[in-house]
NUFIVEX-629458 format. One record per atom (N, C-alpha, C, CB): residue in one letter; x, y, z. Coordinates in steps of 0.05 Angstrom, whole numbers, plus 5000, padded with zeros to 4 digits. Glycine has a CB too. Layout:
aXYZ ...
END
This chain:
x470852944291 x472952794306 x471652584324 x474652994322 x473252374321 x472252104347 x473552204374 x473751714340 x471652314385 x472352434410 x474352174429 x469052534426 x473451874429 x474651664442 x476151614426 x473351444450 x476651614399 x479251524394 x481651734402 x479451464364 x480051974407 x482752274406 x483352154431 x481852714406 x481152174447 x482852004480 x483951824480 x481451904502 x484251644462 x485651384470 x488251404447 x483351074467 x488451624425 x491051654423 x492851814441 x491251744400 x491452014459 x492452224464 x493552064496 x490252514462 x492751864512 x493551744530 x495151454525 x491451744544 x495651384499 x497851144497 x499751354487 x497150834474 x499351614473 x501951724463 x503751834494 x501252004438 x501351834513 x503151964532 x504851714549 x501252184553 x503451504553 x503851294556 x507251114555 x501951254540 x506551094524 x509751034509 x511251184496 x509950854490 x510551464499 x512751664501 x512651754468 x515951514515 x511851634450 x511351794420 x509051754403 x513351744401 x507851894387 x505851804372 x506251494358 x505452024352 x509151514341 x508751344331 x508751004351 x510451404311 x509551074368 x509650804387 x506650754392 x511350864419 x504750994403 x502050954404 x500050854381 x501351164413 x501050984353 x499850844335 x500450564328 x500050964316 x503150394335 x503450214329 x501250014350 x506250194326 x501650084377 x499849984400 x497449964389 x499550144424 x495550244377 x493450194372 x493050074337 x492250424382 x494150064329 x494349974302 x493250284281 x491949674299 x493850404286 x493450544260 x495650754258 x490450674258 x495250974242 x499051064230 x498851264245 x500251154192 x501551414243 x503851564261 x500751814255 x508351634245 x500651954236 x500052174224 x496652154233 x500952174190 x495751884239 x493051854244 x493052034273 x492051514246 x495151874288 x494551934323 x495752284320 x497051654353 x497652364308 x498552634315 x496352834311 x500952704297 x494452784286 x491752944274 x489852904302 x490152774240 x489652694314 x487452684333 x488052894356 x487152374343 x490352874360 x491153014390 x492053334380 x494352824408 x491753284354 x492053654346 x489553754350 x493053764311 x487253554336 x484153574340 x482953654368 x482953294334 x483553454382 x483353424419 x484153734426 x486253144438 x486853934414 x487354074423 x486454354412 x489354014427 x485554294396 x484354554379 x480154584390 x484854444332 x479854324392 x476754364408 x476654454438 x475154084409 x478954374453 x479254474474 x480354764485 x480154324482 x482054794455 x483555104457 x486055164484 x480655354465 x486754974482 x489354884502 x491854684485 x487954664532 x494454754493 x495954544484 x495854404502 x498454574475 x495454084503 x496553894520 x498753724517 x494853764524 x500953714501 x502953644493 x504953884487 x502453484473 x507753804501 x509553994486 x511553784466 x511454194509 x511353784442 x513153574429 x515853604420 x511953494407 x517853494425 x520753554414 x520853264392 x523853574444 x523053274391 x524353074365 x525152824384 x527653234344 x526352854415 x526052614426 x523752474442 x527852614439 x522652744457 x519152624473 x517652844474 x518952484509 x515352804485 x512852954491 x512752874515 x510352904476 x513053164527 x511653234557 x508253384552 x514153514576 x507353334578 x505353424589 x505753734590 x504953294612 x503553864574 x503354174599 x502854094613 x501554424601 x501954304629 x499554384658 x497054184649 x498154814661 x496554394631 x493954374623 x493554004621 x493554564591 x495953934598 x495253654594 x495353384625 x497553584568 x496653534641 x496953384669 x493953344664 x498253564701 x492853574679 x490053554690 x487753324673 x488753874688 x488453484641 x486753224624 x486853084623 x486353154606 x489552874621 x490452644623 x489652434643 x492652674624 x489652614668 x487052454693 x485552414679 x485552594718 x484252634668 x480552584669 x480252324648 x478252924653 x482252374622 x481952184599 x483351854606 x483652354571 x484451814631 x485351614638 x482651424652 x487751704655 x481751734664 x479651554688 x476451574667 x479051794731 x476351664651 x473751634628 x474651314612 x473651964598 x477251254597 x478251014591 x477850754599 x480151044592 x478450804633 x478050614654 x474950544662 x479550734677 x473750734656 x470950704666 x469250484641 x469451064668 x470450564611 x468750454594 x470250134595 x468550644563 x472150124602 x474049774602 x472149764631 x479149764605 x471349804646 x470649654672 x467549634659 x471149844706 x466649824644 x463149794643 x463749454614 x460550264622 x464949554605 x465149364585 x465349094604 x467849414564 x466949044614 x467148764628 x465648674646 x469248724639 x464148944661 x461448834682 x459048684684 x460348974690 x459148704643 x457848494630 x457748254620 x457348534620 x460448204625 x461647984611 x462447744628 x463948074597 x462747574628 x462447294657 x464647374669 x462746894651 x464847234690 x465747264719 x468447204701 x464547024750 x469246994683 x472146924684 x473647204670 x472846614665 x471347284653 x472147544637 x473147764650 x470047664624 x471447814672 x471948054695 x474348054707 x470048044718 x475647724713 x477447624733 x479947604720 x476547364745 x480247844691 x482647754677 x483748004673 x482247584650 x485848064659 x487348364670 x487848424684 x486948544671 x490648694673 x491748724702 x490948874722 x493848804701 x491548714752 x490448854766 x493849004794 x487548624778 x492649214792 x495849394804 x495149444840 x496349814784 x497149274850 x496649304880 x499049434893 x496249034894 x498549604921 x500949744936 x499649564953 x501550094942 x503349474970 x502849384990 x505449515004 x502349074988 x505549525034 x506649655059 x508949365048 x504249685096 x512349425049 x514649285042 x514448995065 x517549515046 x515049115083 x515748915106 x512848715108 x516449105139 x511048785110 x508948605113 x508248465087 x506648755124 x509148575069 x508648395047 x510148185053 x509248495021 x513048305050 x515748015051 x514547815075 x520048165064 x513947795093 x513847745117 x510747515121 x513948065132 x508347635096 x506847465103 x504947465077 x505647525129 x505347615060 x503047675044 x504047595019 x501947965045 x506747565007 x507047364982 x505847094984 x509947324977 x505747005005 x503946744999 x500846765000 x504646525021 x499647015007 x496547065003 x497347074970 x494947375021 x498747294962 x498647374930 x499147074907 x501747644925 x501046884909 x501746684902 x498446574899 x503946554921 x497546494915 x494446324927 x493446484909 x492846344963 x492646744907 x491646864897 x491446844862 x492447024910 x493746864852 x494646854830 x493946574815 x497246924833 x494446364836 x493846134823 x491046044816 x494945954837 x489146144836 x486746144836 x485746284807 x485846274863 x487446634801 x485446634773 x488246714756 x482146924770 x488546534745 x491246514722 x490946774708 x491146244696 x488346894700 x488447064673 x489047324685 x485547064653 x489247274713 x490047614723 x493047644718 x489547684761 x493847894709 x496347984712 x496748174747 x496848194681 x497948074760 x498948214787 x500948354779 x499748034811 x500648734779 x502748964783 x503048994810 x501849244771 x504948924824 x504748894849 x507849094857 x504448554858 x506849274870 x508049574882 x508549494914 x505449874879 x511449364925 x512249474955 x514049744955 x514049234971 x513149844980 x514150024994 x512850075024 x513950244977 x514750135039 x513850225065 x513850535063 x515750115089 x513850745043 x513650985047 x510550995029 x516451155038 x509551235047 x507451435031 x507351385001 x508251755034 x505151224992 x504451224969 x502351334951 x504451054968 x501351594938 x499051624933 x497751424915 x498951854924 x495651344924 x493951084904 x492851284871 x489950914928 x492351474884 x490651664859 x493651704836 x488952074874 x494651784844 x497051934821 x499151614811 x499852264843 x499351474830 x499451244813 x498950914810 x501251254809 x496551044799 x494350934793 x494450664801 x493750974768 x494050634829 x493950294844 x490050334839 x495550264895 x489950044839 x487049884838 x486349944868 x487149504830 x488349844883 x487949804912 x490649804930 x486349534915 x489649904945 x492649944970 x492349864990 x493550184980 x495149685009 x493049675043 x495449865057 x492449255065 x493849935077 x494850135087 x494550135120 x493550355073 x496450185140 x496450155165 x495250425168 x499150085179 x493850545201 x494750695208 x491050775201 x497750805198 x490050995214 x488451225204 x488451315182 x488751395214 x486651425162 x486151515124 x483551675129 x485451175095 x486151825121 x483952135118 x484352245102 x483852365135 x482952165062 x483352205047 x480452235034 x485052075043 x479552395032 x476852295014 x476152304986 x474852405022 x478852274980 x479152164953 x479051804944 x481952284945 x478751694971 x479251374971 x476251244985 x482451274993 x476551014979 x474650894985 x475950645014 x473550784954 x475150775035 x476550525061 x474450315064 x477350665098 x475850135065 x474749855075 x477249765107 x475149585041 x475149745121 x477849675147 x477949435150 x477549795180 x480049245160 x480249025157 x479748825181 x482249015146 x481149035202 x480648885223 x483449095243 x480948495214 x484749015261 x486449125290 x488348975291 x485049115320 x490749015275 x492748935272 x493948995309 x494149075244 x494548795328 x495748745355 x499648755353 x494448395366 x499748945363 x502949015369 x504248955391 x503649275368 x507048995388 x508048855425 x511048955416 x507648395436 x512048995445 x515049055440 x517348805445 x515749305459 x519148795429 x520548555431 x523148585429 x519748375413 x525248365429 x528748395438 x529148145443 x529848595467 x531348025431 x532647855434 x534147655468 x534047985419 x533847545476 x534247385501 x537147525518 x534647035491 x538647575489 x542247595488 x542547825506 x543947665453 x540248105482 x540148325491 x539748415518 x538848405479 x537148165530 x536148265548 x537648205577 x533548175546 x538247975569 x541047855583 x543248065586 x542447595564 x544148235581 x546148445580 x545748675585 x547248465560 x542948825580 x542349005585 x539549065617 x541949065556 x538848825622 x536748845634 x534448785629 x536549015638 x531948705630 x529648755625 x527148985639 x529048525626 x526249095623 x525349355639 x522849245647 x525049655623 x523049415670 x519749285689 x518049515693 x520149145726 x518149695677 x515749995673 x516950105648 x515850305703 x514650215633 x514850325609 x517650595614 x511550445600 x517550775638 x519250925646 x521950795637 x518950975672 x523050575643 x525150435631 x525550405613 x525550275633 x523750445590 x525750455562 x526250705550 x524650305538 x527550945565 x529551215555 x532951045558 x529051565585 x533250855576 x535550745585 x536250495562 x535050645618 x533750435548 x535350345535 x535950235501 x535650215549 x536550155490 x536650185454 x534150195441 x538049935440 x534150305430 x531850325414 x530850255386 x531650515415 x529750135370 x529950025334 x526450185330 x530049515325 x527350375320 x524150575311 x524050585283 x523950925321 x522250495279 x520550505253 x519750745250 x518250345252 x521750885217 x521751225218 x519151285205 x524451385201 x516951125202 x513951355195 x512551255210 x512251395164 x512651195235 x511451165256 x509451375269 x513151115270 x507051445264 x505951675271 x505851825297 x503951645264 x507051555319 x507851735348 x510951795360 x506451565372 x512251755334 x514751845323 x516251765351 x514952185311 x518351905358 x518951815386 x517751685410 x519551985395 x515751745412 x514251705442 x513351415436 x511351955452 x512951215447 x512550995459 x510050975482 x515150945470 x506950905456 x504550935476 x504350665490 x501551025461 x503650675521 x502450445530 x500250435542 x503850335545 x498250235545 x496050235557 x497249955576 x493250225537 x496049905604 x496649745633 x493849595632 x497249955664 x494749415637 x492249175640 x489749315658 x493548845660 x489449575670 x488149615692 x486149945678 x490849635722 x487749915648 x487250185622 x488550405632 x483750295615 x490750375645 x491850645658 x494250815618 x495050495700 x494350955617 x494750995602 x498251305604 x491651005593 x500151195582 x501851375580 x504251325558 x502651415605 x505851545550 x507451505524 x510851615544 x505951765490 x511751505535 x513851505539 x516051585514 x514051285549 x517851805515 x519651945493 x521951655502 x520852375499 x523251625470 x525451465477 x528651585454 x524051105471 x529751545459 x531951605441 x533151365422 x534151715459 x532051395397 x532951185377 x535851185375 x531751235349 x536850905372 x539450785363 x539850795327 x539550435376 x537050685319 x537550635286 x534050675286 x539350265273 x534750805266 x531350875244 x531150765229 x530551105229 x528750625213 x529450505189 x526350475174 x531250215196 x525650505152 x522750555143 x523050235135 x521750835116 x523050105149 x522949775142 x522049595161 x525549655135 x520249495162 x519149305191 x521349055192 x515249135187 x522648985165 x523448745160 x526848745175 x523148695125 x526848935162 x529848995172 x530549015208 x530549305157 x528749245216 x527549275244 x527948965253 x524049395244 x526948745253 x526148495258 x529748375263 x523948355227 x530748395239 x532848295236 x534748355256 x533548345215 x534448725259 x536548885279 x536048705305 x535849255285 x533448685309 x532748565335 x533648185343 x529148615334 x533548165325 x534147835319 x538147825323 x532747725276 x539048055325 x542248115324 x542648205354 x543248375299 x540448265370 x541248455392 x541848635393 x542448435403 x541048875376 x541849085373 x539649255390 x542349135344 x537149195400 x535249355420 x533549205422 x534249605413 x531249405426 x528649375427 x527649465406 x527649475446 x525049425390 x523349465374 x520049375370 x524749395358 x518849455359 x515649485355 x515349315332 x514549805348 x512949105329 x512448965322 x510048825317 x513548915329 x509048755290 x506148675294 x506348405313 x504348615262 x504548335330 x504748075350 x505047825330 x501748025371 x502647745305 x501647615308 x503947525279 x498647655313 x506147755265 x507947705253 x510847595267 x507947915240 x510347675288 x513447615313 x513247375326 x513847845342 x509947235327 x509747035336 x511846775339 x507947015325 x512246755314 x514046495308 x516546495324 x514846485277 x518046765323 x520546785334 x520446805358 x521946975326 x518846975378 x517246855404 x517446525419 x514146875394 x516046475402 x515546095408 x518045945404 x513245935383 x519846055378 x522245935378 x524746005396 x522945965355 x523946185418 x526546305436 x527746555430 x529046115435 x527046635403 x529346725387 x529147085398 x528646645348 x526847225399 x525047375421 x523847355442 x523747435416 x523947575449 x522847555485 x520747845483 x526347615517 x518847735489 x516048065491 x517748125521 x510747955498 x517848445514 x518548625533 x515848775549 x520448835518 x516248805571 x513248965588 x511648775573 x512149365583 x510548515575 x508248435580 x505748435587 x508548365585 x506648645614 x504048705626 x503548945616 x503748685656 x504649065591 x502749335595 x502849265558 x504349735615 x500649405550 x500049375516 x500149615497 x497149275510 x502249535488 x501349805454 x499449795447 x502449795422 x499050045436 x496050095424 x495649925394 x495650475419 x493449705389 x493249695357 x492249835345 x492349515346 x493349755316 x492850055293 x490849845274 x496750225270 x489950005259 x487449945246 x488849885212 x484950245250 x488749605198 x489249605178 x487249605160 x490549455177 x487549715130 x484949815111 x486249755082 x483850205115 x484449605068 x484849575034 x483249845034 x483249255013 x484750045020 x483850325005 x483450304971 x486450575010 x481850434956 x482750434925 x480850694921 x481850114903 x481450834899 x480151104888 x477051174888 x480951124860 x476351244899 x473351304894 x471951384882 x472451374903 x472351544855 x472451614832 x473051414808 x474051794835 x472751174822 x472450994795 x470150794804 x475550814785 x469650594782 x467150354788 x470550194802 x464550144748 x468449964820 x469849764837 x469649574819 x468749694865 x471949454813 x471349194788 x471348954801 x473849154763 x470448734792 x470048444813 x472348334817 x468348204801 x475048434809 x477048354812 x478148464837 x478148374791 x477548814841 x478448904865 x476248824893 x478749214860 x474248764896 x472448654915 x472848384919 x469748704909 x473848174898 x474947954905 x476847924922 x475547874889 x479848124912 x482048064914 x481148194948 x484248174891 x480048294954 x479948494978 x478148285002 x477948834969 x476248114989 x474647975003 x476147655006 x471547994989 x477847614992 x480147404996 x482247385021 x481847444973 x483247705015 x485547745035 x484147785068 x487348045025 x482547885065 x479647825090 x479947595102 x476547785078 x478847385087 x479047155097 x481847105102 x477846975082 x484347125083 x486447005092 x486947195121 x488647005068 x487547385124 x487847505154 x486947395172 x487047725159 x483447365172 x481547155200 x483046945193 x477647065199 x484046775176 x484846435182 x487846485197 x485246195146 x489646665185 x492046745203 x490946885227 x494246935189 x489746945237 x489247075268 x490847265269 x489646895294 x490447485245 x491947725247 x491347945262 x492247805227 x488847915265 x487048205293 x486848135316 x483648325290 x486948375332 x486148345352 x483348425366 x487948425360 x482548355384 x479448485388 x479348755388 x478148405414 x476948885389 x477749115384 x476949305422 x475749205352 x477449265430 x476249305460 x478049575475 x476548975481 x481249485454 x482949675461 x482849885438 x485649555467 x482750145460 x483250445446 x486650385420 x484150765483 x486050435395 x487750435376 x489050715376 x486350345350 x491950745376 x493750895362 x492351155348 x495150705342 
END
């Protein structure tokens, strides 16, 4: 038996859901790929397929293999191309997670730039603002706010994404403006629901005096973008990267609340699996967005204790 071909029928059949779909993919017949993965399963002495007349599921067993035979696949397409010129390397698809709100907000025009620069890449490009595992589906690379304590990944940190709290002129006009962190239990609140200091509201004082304050949310919402909007309506207060709120700042449209005292910045990181080779496409795309962040003045120094 071709031990690589049994893997590479046995992962496009799981792929597109039937043998014969996988034989057509790989070009050879229905009865070719079914013999390989009967093969695959008789040397290993495990079923890894359960087959009906409409699909094939995974056992157990075949979960676990299916990693291994995904990430052995992946390894020989990356050794294959590490040899081959730069334009070669710089072609295929490459699958990115990005955090929702910060994408919409600033990073479709890095990706655009990006794209145009190497035509032959295909961009799989994954938003969400919730918990994404990079390993189970199967991102190249992820960026990720916050602390990663995974050591299944490979962190690269980017730099100190600078936060600030903000509200509309209207709002503040009507409700007050608070002049100590103690002041905001009194009043609306727009919290970003995977916020890792969940209620409490940390501040550090120009002088490093340090304290968190519990507040009672009005509206939760796992969306920075939306958050933005509530705030742009007068509906509270809310948390905000600075250097994304900027614009609305300068245009009137926001007002930074407590000035004098500072949120903590959080640490942003391109993550990707560590259990695979780094292809020149993911160290590009990672050493690109680098630079695009320093030319936007997205960090802050790092002098202040982070979140």
């Amino acid at each position: 038996m071709d031990k690589l071909s049994a893997l590479s029928s046995f992962v496009q059949s799981v792929k597109l859901g039937s043998f014969s779909a996988a034989a057509k993919h790989l070009g050879v017949s229905q009865p070719a790929v079914s013999q390989q993965i009967r093969g695959l399963e008789e040397e290993l002495g495990a079923r890894l397929l359960n087959r009906t007349t409409r699909q094939l599921r995974l056992t157990e067993a075949g979960e676990r293999y299916h990693s291994y035979a995904n990430d052995i696949l992946d390894r020989l397409t990356e050794a294959d191309r590490s040899v081959q010129s730069e334009d070669a390397q710089m072609s295929g698809p490459l699958s990115i997670g990005l955090p929702l709100g910060f994408a919409e907000s600033v990073l479709s025009e890095f990706l655009i730039q990006f794209k145009k620069e190497h035509p032959c890449l295909v961009l799989d490009v994954s938003l969400s603002d919730l918990f994404v595992d990079v390993i189970q589906e199967r991102l190249d690379i992820a960026i990720r706010m916050g602390e990663i304590k995974d050591d299944r990944l490979i962190v690269r940190k980017l730099g100190m994404a600078q936060r600030c709290l903000v509200a509309s002129p209207c709002y503040l006009d009507s409700r007050g403006r608070p002049q100590h962190p103690s002041d905001l239990p009194d009043h609306d609140y727009l919290l970003y629901r995977n916020i890792s200091t969940g209620d409490r509201v940390p501040f550090i004082s120009t002088i490093g005096e340090k304290l968190s304050v519990q507040v009672t949310p009005t509206m939760l919402v796992n969306n920075t973008s939306t958050l933005r909007q509530a705030a742009l309506a007068g509906l509270g207060i809310t948390l905000a990267n600075r250097w994304l709120i900027d614009p609305f700042i300068r245009s009137g449209e926001l007002e930074l609340v407590l000035p004098n005292w500072q949120y903590p910045p959080h640490p942003i990181h391109a993550v990707y699996p560590s259990n695979r080779f780094i292809p020149l496409k993911v160290r590009r795309f990672v050493d690109k967005l680098q630079v695009f962040f320093d030319q936007k003045g997205a960090f802050a120094s790092e002098t202040v204790a982070a979140e």
